[in-house]
MIMI-589758 format. One line per 8 residues: for each residue x, y, z of N, C-alpha, C, O. Coordinates in nm, 3 decimals. Last residue first. Layout:
X,Y,Z,X,Y,Z,X,Y,Z,X,Y,Z | ...
# end
This chain:
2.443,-1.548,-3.430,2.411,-1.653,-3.453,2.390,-1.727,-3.556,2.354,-1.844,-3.541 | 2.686,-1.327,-3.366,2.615,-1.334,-3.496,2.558,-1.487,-3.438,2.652,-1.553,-3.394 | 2.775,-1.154,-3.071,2.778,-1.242,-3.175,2.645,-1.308,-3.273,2.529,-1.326,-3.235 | 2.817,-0.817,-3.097,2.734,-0.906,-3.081,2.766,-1.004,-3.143,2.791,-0.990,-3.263 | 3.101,-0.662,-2.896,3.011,-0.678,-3.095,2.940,-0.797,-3.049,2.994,-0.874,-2.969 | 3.068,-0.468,-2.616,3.149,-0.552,-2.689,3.092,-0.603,-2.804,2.977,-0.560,-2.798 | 2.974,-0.300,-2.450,3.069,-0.232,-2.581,3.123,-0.318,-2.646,3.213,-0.292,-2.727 | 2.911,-0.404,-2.235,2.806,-0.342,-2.345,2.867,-0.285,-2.462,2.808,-0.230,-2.556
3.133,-0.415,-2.101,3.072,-0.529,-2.179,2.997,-0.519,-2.236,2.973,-0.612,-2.313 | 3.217,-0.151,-2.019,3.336,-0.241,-2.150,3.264,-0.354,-2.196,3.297,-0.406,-2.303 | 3.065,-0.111,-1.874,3.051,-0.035,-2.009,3.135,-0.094,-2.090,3.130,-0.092,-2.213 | 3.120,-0.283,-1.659,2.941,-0.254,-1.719,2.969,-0.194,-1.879,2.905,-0.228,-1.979 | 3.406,-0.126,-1.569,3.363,-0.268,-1.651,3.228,-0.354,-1.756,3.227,-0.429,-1.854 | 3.313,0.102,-1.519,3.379,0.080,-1.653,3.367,-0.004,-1.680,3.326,-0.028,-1.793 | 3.178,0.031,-1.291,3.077,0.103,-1.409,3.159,0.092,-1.554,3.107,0.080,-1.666 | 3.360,-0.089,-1.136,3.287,-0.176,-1.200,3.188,-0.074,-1.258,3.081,-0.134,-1.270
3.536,0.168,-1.129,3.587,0.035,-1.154,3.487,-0.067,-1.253,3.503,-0.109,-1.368 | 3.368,0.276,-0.928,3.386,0.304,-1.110,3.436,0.282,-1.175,3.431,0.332,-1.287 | 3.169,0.155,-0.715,3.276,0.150,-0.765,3.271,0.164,-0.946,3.214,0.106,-1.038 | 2.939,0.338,-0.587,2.922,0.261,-0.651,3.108,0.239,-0.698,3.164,0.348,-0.712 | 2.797,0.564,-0.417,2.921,0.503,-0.373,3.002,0.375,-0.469,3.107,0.325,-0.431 | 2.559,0.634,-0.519,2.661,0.707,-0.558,2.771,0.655,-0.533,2.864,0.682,-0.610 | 2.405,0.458,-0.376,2.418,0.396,-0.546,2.536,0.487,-0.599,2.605,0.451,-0.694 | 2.377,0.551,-0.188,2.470,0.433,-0.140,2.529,0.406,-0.275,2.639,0.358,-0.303
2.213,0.788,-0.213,2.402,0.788,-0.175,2.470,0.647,-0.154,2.585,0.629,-0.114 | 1.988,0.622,-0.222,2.048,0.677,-0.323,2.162,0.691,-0.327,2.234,0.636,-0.411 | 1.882,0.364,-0.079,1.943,0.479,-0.075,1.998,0.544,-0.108,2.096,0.565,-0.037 | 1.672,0.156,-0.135,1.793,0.164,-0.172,1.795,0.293,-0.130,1.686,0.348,-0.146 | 1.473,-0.057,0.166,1.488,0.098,0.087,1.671,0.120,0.038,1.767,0.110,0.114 | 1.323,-0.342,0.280,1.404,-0.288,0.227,1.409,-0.185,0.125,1.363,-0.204,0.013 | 1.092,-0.430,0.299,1.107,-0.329,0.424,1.243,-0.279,0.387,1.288,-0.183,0.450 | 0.839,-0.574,0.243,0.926,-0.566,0.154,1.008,-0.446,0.245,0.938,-0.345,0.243
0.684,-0.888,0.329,0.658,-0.749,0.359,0.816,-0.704,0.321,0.909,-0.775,0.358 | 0.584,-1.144,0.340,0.607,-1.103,0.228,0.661,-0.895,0.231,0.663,-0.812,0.140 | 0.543,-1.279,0.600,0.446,-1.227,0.511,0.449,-1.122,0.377,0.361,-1.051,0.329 | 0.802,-1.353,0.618,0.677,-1.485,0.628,0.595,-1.420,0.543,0.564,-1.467,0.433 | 0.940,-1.128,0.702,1.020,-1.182,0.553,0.845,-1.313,0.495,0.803,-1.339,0.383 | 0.846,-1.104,0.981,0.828,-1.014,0.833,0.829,-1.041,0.740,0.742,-1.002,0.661 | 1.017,-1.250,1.030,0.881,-1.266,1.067,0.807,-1.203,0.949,0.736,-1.245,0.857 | 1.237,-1.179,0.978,1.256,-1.290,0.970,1.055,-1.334,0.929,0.997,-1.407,0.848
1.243,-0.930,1.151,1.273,-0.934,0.970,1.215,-1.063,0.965,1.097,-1.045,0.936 | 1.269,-1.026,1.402,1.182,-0.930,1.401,1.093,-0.952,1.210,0.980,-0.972,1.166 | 1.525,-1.196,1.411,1.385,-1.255,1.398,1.250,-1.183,1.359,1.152,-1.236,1.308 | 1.687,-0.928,1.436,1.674,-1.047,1.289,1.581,-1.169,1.280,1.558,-1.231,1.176 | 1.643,-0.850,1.670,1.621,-0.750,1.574,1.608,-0.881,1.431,1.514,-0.896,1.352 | 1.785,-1.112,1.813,1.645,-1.075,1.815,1.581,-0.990,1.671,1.502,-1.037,1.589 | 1.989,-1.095,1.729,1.958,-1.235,1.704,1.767,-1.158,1.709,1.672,-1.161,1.631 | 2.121,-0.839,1.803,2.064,-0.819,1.643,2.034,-0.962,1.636,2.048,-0.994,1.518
2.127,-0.890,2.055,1.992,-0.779,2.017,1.997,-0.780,1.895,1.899,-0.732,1.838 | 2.319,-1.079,2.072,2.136,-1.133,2.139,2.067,-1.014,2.085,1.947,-1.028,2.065 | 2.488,-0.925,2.088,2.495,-1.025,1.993,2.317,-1.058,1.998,2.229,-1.051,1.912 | 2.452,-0.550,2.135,2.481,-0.673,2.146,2.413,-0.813,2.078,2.303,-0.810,2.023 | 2.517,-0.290,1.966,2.396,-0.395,1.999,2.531,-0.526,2.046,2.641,-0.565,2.005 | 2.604,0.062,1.926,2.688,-0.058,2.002,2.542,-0.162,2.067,2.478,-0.136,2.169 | 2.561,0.237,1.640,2.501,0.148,1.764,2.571,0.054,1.817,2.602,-0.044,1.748 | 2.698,0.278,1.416,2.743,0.371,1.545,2.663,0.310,1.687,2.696,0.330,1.804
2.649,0.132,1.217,2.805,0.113,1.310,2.796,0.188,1.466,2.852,0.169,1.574 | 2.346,-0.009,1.151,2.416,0.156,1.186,2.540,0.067,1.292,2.532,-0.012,1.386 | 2.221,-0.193,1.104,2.315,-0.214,0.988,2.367,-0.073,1.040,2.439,-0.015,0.959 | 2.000,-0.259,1.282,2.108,-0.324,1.270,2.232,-0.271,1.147,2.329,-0.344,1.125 | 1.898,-0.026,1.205,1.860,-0.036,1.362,2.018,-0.107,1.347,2.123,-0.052,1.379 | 1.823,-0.073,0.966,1.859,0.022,0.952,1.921,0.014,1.099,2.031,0.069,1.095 | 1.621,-0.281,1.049,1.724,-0.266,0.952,1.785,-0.180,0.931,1.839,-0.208,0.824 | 1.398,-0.125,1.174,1.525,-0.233,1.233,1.613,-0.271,1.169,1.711,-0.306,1.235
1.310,0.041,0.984,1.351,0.111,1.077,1.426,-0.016,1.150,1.539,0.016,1.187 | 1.191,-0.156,0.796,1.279,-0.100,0.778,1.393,0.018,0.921,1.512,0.046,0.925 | 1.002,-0.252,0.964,1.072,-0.340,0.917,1.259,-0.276,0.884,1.372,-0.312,0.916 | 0.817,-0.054,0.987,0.896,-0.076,1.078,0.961,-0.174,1.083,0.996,-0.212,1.195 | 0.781,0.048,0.683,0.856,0.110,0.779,0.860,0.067,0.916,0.910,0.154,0.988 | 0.620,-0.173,0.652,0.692,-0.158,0.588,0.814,-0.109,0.648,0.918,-0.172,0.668 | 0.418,-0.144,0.904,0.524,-0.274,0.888,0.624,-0.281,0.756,0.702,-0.377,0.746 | 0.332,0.144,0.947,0.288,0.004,0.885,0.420,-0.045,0.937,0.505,0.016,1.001
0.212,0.328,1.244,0.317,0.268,1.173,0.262,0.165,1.112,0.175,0.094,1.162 | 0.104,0.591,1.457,0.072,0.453,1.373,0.185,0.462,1.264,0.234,0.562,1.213 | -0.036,0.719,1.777,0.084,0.720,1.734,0.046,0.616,1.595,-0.053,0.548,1.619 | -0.156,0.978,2.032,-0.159,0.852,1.962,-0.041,0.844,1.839,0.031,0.940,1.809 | -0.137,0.990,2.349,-0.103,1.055,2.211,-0.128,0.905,2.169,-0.126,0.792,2.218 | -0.349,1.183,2.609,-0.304,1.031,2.531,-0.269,1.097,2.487,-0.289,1.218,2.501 | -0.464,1.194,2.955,-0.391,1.227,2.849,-0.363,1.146,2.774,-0.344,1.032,2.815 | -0.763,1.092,3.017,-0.625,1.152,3.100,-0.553,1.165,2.969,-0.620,1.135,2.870
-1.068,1.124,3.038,-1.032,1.155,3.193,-0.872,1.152,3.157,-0.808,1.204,3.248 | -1.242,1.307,2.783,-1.180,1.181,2.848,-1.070,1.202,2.967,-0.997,1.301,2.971 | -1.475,1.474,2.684,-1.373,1.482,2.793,-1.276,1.333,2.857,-1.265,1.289,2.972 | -1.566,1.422,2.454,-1.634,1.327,2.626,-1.519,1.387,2.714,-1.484,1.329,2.817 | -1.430,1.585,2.283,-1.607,1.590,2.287,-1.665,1.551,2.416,-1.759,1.601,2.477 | -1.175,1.447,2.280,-1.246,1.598,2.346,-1.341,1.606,2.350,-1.373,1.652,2.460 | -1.238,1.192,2.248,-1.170,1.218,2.319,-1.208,1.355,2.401,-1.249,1.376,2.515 | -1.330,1.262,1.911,-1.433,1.202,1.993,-1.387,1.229,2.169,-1.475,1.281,2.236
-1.070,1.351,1.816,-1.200,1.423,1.828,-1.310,1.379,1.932,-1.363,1.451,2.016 | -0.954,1.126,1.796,-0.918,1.255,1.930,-1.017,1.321,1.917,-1.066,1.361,2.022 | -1.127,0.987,1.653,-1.050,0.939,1.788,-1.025,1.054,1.867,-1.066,1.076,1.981 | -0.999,1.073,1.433,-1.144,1.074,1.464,-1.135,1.041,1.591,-1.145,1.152,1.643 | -0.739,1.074,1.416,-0.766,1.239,1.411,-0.947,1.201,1.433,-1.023,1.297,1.448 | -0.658,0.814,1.398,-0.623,0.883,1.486,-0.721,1.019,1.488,-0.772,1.046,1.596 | -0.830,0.771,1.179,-0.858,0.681,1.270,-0.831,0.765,1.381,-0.921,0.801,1.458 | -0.649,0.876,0.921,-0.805,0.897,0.977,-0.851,0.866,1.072,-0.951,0.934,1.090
-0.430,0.696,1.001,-0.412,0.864,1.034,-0.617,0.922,1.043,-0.681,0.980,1.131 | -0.507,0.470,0.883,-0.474,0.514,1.065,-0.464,0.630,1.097,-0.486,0.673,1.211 | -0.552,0.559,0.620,-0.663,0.502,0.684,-0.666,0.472,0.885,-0.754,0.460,0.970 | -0.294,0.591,0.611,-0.357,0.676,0.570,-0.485,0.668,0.652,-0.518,0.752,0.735 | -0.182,0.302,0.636,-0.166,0.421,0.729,-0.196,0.537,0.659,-0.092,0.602,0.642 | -0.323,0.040,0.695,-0.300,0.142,0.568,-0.279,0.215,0.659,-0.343,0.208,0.764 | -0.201,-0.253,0.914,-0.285,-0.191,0.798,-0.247,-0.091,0.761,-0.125,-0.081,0.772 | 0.012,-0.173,1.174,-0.013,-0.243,1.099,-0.123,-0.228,1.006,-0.160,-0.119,1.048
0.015,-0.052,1.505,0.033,-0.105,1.392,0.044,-0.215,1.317,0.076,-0.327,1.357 | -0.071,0.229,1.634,-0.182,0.126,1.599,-0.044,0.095,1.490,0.000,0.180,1.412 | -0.026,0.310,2.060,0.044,0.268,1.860,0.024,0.181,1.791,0.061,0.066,1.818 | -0.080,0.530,2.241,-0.120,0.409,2.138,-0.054,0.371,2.049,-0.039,0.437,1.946 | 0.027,0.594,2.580,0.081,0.610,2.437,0.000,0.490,2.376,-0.002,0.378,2.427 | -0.004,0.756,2.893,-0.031,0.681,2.803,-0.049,0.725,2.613,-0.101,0.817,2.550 | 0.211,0.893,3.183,0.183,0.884,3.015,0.124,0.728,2.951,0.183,0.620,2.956 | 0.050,0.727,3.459,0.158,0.854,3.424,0.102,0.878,3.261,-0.016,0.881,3.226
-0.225,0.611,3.547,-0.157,0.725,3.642,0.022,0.834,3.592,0.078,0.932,3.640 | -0.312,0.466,3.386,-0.319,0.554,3.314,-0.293,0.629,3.461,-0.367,0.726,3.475 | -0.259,0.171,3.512,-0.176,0.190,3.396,-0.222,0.357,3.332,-0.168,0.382,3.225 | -0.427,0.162,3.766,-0.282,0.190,3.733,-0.198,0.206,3.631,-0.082,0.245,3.644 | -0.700,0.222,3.625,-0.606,0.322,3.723,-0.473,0.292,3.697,-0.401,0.363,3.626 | -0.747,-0.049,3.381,-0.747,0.005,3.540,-0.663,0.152,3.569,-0.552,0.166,3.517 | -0.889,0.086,3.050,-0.757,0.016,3.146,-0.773,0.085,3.293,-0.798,0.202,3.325 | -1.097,0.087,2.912,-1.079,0.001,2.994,-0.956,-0.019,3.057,-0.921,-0.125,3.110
-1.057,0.293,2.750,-1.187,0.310,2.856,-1.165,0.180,2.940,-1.226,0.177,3.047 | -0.891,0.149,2.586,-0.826,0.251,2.614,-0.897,0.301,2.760,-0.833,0.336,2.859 | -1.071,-0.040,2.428,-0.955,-0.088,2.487,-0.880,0.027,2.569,-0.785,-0.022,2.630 | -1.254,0.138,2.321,-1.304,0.084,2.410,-1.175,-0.008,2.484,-1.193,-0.042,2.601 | -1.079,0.327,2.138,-1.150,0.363,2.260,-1.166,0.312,2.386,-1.137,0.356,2.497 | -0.984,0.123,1.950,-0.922,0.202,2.051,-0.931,0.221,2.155,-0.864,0.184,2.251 | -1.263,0.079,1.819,-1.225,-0.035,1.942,-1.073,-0.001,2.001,-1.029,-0.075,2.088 | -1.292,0.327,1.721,-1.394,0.246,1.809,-1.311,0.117,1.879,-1.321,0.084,1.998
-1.066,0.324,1.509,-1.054,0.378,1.639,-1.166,0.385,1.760,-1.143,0.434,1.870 | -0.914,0.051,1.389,-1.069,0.068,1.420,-1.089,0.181,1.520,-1.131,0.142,1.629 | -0.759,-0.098,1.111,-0.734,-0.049,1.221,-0.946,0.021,1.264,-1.049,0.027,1.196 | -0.753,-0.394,0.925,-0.869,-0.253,0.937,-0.841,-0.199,1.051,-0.909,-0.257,1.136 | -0.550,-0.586,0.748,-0.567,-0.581,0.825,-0.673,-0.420,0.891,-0.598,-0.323,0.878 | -0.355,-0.674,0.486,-0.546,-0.633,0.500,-0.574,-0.599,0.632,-0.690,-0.559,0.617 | -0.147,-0.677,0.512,-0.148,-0.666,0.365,-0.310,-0.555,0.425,-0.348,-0.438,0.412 | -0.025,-0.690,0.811,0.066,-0.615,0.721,-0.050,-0.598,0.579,-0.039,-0.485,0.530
-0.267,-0.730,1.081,-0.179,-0.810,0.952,-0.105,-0.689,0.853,-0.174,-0.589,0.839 | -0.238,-0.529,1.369,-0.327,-0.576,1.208,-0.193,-0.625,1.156,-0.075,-0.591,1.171 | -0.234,-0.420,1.673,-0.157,-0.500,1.613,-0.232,-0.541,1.480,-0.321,-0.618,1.517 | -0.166,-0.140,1.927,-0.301,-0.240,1.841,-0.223,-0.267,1.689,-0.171,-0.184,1.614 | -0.064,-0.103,2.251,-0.053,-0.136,2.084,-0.148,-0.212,2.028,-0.199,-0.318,2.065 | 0.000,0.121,2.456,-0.116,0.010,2.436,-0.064,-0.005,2.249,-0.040,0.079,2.163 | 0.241,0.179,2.744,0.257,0.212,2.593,0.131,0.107,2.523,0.166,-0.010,2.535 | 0.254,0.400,3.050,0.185,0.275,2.924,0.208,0.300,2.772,0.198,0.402,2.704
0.538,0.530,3.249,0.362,0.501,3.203,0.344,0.360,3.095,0.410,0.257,3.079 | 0.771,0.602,3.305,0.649,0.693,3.313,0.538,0.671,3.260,0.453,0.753,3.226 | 0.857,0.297,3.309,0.910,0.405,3.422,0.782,0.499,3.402,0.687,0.477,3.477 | 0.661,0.085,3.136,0.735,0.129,3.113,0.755,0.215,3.276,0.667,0.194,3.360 | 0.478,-0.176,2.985,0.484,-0.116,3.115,0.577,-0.051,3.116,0.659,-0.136,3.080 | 0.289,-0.228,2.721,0.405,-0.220,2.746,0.422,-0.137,2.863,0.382,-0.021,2.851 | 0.022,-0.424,2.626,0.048,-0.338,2.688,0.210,-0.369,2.714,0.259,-0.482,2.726 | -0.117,-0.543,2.331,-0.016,-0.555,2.384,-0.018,-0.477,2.478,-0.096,-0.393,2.432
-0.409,-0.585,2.224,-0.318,-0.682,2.237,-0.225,-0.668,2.296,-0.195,-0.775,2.350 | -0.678,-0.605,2.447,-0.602,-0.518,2.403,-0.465,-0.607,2.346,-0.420,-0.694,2.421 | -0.981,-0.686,2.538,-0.860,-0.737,2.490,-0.780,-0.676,2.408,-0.803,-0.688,2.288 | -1.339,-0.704,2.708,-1.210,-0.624,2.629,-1.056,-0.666,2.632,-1.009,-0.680,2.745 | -1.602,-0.730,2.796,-1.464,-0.831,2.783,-1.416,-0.728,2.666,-1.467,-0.696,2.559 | -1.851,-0.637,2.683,-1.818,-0.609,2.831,-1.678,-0.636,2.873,-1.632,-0.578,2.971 | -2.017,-0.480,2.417,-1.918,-0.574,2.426,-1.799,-0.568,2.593,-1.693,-0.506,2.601 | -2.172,-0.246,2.530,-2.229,-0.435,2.420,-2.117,-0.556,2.473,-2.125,-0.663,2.533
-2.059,-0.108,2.791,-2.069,-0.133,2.679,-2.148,-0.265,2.617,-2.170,-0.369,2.679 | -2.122,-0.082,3.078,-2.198,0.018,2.996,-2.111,0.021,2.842,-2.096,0.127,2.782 | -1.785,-0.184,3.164,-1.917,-0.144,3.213,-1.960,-0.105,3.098,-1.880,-0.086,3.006 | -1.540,-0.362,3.047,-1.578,-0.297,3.061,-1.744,-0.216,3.064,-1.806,-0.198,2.959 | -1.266,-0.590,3.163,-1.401,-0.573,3.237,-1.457,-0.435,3.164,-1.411,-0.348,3.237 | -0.991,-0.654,3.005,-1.044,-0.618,3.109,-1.163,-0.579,3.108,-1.173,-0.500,3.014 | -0.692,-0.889,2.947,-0.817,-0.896,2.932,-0.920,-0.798,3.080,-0.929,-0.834,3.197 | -0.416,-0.885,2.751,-0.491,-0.847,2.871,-0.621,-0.860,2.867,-0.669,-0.836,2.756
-0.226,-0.968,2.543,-0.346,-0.991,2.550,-0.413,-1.005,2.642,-0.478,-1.108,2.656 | 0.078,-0.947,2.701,0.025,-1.009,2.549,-0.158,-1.060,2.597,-0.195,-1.157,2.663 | 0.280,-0.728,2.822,0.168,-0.825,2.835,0.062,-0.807,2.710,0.000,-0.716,2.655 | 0.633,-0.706,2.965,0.556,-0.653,2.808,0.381,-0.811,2.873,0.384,-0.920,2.929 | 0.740,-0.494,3.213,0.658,-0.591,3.161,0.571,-0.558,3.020,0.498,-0.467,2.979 | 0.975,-0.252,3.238,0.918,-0.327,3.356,0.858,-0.461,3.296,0.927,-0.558,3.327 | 1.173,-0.101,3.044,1.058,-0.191,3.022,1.045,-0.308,3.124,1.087,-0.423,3.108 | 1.398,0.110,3.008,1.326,0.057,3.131,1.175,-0.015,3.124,1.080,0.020,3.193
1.416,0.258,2.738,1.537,0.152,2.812,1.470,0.060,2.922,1.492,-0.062,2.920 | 1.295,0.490,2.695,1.221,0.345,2.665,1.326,0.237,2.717,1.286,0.121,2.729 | 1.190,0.768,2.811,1.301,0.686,2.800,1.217,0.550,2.817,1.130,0.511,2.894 | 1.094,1.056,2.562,1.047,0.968,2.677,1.140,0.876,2.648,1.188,0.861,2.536 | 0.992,1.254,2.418,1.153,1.244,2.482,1.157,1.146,2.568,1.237,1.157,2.661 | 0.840,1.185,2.114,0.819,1.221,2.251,0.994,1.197,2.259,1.080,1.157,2.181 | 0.881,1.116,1.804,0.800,1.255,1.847,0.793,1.290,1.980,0.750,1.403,2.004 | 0.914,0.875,1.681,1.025,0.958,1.753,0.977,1.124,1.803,1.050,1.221,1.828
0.885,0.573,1.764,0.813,0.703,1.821,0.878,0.806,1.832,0.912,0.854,1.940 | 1.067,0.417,1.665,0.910,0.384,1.655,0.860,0.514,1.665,0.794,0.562,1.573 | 1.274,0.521,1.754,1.278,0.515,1.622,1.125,0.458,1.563,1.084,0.460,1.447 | 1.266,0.472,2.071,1.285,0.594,2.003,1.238,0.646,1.853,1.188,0.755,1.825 | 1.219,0.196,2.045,1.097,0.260,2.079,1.143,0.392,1.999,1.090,0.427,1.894 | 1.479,0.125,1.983,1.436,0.075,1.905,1.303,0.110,1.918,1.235,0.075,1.822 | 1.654,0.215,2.179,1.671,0.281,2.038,1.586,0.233,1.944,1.595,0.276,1.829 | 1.565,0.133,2.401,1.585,0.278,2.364,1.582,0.305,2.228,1.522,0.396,2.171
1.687,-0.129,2.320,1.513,-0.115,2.380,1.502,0.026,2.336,1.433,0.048,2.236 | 1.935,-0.085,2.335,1.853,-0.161,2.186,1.713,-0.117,2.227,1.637,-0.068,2.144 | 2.018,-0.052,2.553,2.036,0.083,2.485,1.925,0.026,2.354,1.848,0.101,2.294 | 1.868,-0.268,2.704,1.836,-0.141,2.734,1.861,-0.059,2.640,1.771,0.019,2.609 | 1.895,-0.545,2.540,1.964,-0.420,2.615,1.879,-0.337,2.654,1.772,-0.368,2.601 | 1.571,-0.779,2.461,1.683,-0.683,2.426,1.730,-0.600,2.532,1.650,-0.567,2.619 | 1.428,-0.930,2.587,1.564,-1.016,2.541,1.630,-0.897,2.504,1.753,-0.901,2.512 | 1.176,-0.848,2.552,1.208,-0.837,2.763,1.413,-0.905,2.680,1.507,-0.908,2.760
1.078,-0.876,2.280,1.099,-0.754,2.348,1.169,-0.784,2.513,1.211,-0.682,2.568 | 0.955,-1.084,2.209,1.085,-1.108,2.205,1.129,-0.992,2.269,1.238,-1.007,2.323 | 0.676,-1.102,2.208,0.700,-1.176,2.317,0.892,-1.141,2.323,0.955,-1.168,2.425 | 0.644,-0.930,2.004,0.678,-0.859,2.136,0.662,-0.960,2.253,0.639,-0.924,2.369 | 0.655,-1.105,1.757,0.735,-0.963,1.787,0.795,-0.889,1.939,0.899,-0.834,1.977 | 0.505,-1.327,1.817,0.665,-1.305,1.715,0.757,-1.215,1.803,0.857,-1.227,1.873 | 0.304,-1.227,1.904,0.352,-1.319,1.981,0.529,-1.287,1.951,0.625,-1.249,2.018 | 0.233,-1.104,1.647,0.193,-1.024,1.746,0.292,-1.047,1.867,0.351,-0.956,1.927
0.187,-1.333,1.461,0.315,-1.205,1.448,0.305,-1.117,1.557,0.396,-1.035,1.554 | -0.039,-1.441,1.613,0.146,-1.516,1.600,0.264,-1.435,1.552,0.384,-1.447,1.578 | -0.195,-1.275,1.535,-0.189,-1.288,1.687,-0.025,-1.370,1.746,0.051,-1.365,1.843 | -0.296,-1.305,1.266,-0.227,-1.177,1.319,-0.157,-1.164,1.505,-0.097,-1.075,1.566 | -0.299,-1.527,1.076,-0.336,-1.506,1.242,-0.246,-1.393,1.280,-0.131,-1.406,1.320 | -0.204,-1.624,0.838,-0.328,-1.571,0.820,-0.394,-1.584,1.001,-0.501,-1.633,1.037 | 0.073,-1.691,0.859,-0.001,-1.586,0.772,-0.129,-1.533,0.801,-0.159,-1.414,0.791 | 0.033,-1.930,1.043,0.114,-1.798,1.071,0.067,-1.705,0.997,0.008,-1.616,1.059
-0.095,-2.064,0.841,-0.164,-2.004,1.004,-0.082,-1.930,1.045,-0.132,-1.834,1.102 | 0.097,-2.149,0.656,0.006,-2.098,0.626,-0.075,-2.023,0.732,-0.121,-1.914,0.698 | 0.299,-2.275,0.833,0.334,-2.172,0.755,0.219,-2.052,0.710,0.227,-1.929,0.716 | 0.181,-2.482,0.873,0.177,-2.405,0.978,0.195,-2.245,0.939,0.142,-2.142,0.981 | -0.089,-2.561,0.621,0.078,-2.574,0.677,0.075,-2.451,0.793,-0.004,-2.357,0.801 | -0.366,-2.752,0.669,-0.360,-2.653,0.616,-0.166,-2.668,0.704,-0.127,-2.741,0.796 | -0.668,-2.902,0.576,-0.511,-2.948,0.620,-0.478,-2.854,0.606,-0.543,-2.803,0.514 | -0.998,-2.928,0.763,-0.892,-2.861,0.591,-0.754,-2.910,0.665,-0.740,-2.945,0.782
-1.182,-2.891,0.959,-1.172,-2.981,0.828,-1.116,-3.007,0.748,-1.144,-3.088,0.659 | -1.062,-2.656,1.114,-1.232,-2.608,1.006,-1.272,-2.772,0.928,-1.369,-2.782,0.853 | -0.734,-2.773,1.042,-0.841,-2.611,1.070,-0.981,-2.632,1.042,-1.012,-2.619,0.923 | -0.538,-2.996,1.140,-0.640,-2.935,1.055,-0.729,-2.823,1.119,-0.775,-2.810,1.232 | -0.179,-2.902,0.975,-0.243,-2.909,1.115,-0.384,-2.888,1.035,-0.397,-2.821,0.933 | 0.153,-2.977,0.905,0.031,-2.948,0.821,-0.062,-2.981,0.980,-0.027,-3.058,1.069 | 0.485,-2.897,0.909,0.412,-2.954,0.900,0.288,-2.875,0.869,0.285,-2.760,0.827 | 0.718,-2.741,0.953,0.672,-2.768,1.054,0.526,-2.859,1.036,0.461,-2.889,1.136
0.936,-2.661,0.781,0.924,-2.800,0.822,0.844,-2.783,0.953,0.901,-2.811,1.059 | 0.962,-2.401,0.654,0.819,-2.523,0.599,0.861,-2.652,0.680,0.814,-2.757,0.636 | 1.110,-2.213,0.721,1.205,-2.302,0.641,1.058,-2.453,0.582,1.066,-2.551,0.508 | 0.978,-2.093,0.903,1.040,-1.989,0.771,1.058,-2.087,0.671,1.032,-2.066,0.553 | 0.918,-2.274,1.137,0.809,-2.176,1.031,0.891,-2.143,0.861,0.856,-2.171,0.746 | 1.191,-2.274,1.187,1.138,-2.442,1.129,1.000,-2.386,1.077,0.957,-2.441,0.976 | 1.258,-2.022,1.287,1.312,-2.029,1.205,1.231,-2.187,1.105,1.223,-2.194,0.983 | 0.993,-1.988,1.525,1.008,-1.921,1.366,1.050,-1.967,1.268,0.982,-1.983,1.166
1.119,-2.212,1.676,0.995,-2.240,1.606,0.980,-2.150,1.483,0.961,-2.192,1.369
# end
């Protein structure tokens, strides 16, 4: 379905009254890149799973190989708020605990550390009996880093009952961090983990998100072969029109 997304043959559906391309509702539903991404997660190795949380998060020692259940839009009960129904988008079940992800569109999307909270105040017992991890991504990460550091504040103030870290990434850099994921020799992926890792891009590629970085030492590697050649054609007499 991505790839017949990528390529516009999936047609036109109506929204509101309007015709609109599928292409187009992919863009503008943060919940189908959401689907994209980590419905594809249970398809990768173990060492790909590892290496591909590691490089998300590389600040803990924690082993990401062992992903029990990825769950797409939990829904839980919470007391003594306005809003009583709470929906977290992703939980990732892991060996020592929870990983909660909060998911925004790449261009506009408003991370919220109020509705952190209240997705965080709501998870049953069993998911906060080992390590729990947030990772808001997607929107400005300047504006997540404010988010995070108001958030923990608030955290200590109520004493919150168990340990967190929090964690945030745009989609620039985590576009790029799988590219990089796939293009390292020294990773032994299997065929199915760069089919996956390349839908990841693929998804990405929909919303325009630019995740490719030149690397300077690569431009040093340049053949000087073809710099002489560059210079033998700029050296050649203009023809006169």
């Amino acid at each position: 379905m991505l790839h017949a997304i990528t390529e516009n043959k999936t047609g036109r559906i109506e929204v509101n009254g309007k015709k609109v391309s599928i292409r187009q509702l992919f863009r503008e539903r943060e919940d189908m890149l959401t689907a994209t991404i980590f419905s594809r997660l249970s398809y990768l190795s173990t060492p790909a799973l590892h290496q591909f949380f590691s490089a998300l998060i590389p600040s803990t020692d924690l082993s990401f190989g062992n992903l029990r259940e990825v769950e797409l839009w939990p829904r839980f009960s919470l007391e003594g708020h306005k809003q009583n129904l709470v929906e977290p988008d992703v939980l990732l079940n892991f060996d020592w605990g929870t990983l909660v992800v909060e998911v925004k569109r790449p261009k506009d999307g408003i991370q919220s550390y109020q509705q952190w909270h209240r997705e965080l105040d709501c998870l049953p017992n069993e998911y906060t009996e080992g390590e729990v991890l947030l990772l808001a991504l997607g929107g400005d990460s300047k504006h997540n880093q404010q988010m995070i550091t108001q958030l923990n504040e608030k955290l200590v103030s109520i004493d919150f009952p168990f340990q967190l870290s929090l964690f945030e990434m745009n989609w620039k850099l985590f576009g790029n961090i799988i590219n990089n994921i796939i293009l390292k020799d020294n990773i032994k992926l299997l065929s199915t983990d760069i089919a996956v890792f390349k839908d990841f891009l693929l998804a990405l590629e929909l919303y325009r998100v630019n995740y490719r970085q030149v690397d300077m030492s690569d431009l040093s590697k340049i053949n000087k072969s073809r710099i002489k050649l560059v210079k033998n054609i700029l050296a050649l007499p203009k023809i006169k029109k």
